[in-house]
DRENNUBA-236154 format. One record per residue (C-alpha): residue in one letter; x, y, z; residue number from 1. Coordinates in steps of 0.5 Angstrom, whole numbers. Example, Ala and Ser with C-alpha at 12.3 -4.5 7.8 and 13.67 -1.06 7.14 Angstrom:
A;25;-9;16;1
S;27;-2;14;2
end
This chain:
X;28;-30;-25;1
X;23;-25;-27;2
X;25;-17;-26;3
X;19;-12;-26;4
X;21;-5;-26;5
X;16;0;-24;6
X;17;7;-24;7
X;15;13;-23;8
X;12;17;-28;9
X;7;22;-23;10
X;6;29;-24;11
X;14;31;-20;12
X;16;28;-26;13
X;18;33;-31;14
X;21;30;-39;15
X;28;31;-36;16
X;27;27;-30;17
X;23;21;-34;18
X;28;21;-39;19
X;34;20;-33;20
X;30;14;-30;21
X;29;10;-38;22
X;37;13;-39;23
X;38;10;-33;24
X;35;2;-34;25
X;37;2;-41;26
X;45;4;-38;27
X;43;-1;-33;28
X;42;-6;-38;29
X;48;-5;-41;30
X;53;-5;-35;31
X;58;-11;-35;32
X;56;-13;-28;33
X;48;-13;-29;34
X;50;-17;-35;35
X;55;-21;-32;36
X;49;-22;-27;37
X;44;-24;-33;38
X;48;-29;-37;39
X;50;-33;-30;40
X;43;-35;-30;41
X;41;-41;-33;42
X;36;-38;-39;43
X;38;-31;-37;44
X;33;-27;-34;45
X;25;-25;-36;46
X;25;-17;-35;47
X;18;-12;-36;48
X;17;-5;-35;49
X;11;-2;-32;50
X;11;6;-32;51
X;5;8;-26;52
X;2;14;-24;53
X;-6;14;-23;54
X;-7;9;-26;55
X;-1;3;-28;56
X;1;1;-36;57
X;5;-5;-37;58
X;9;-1;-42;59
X;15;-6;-43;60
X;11;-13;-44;61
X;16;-20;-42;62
X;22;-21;-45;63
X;26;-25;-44;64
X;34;-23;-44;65
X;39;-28;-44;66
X;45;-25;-48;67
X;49;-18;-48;68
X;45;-18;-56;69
X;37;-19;-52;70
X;40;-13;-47;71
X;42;-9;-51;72
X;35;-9;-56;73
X;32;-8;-50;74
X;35;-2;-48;75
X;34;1;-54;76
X;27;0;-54;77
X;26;3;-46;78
X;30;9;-49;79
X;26;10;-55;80
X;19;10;-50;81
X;15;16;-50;82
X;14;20;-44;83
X;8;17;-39;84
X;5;22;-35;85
X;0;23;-29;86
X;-2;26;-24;87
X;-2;22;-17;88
X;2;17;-14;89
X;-2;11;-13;90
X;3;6;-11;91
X;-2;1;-8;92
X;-6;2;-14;93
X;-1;0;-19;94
X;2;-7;-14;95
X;-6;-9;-15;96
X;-4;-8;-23;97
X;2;-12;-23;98
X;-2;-17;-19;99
X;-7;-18;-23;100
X;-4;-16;-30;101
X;2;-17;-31;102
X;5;-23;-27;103
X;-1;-28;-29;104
X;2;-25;-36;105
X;9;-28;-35;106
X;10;-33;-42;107
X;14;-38;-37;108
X;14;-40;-29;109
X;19;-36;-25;110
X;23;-39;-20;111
X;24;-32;-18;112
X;19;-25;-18;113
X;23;-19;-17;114
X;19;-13;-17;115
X;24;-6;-17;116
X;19;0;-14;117
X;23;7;-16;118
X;19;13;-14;119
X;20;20;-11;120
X;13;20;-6;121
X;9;17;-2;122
X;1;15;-5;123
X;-3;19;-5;124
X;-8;16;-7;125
X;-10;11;-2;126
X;-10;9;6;127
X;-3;5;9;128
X;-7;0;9;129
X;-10;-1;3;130
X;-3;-1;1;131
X;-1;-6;5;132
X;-5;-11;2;133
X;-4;-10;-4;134
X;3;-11;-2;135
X;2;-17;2;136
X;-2;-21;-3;137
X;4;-21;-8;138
X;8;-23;-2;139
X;4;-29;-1;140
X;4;-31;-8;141
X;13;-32;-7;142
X;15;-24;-10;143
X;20;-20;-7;144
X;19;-12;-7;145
X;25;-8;-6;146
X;25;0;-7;147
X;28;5;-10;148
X;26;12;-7;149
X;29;18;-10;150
X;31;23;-5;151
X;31;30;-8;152
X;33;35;-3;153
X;29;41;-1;154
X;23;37;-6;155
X;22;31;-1;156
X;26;31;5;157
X;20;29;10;158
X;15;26;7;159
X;8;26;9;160
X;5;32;13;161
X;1;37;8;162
X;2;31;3;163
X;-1;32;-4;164
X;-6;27;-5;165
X;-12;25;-10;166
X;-19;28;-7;167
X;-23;24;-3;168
X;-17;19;-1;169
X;-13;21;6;170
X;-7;19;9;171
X;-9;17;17;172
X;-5;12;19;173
X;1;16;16;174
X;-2;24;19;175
X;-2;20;26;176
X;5;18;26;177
X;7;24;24;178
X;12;26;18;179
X;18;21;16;180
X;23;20;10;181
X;22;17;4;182
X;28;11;5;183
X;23;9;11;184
X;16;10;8;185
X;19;5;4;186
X;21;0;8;187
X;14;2;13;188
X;10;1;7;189
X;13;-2;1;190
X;18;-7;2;191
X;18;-14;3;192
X;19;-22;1;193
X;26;-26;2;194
X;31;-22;1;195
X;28;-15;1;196
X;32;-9;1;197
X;31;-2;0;198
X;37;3;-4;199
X;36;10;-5;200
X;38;15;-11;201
X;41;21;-9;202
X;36;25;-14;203
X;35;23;-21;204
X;42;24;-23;205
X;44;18;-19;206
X;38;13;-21;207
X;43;10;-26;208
X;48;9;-20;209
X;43;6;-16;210
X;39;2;-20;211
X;45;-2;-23;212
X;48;-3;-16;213
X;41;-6;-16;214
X;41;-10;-21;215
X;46;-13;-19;216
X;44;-16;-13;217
X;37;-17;-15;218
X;39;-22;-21;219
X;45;-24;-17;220
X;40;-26;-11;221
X;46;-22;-7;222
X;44;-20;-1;223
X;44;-13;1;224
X;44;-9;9;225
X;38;-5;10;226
X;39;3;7;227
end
């Protein structure tokens, strides 16, 4: 299996709440369960790290992770990573990276390509559309991609009127639907391929929680009711 974990690092995430989400991989990496989820495949698993806001970086090159010793180096690299920021949220921006860039860089072929979008907004970057396509080139390609919004009460309980966006982009197909929440967005917008799902962070102090919970399920191909 290959993980890629893409996290959200636009301008809504300040040192703290960025230090909570690579705390939050590290420990996930370092949970028995997620452990016990890598050591039951065959070879473990190959895991990499892409941090996006206006533009996508991989900031965690493949590694392959097969015992509790690859986990736990691994967790002390992400711990270790600086601060990554921007300003926008480019999601679909950052599904055409990991599209050109960072699958074709997977050191083996994998039976399995997870890619795990966390987030606490919309794109603001570009139309719907252009955000499904991109999306539904990777589908095609075998991915799955389940997400991880963050739900910051009185930040981002509706999401999608009045939206912060980068200039010269809209939001149209959005605006005329009207408002909604970020779980849904999601799942509207971002999620697909076999096995999908969608599990929400109750703010940044629960992205530990719910990133394990997901590990879990992803590495162990559990399925997992819609959230």
């Amino acid at each position: 299996m290959a993980l890629v974990v893409s996290v959200d690092v636009s301008q809504s995430v300040d040192e703290a709440r960025f230090r909570l989400q690579m705390e939050g991989i590290a420990e996930a990496l370092e949970d028995p369960a997620v452990l016990a989820a890598i050591t039951g495949n065959p070879g473990g698993i190959l895991f990499s790290l892409v941090t996006w806001a206006d533009k996508a970086a991989l900031t965690l090159p493949w590694t392959r992770i097969a015992t509790r010793g690859d986990a736990a180096a691994v967790a002390g690299r992400v711990r270790a990573l600086p601060r990554q920021a921007g300003t926008f949220t480019c999601l679909g921006q950052m599904l055409r990276t990991v599209s050109a860039s960072v699958l074709p860089a997977l050191p083996v072929p994998a039976d399995r390509v997870v890619i795990d979008v966390s987030g606490d907004g919309i794109d603001n970057c570009a139309d719907p559309e252009a955000i499904h396509d991109e999306r539904d080139g990777l589908l095609a390609a075998g991915a799955t991609i389940n997400g991880l919004p963050i739900l910051v009460p009185g930040e981002n309980d509706v999401v999608g009127v009045g939206a912060f966006r980068a200039p010269g982009y809209g939001l149209r197909a959005l605006r005329e639907g009207g408002e909604t929440t970020l779980d849904r967005w999601y799942k509207a917008h971002v999620t697909g391929g076999p096995a999908a799902f969608v599990l929400a962070a109750r703010g940044y102090g629960d992205f530990a929680r719910a990133l394990r919970q997901k590990f879990v399920i992803e590495i162990s191909a559990l399925s997992s009711s819609p959230r």
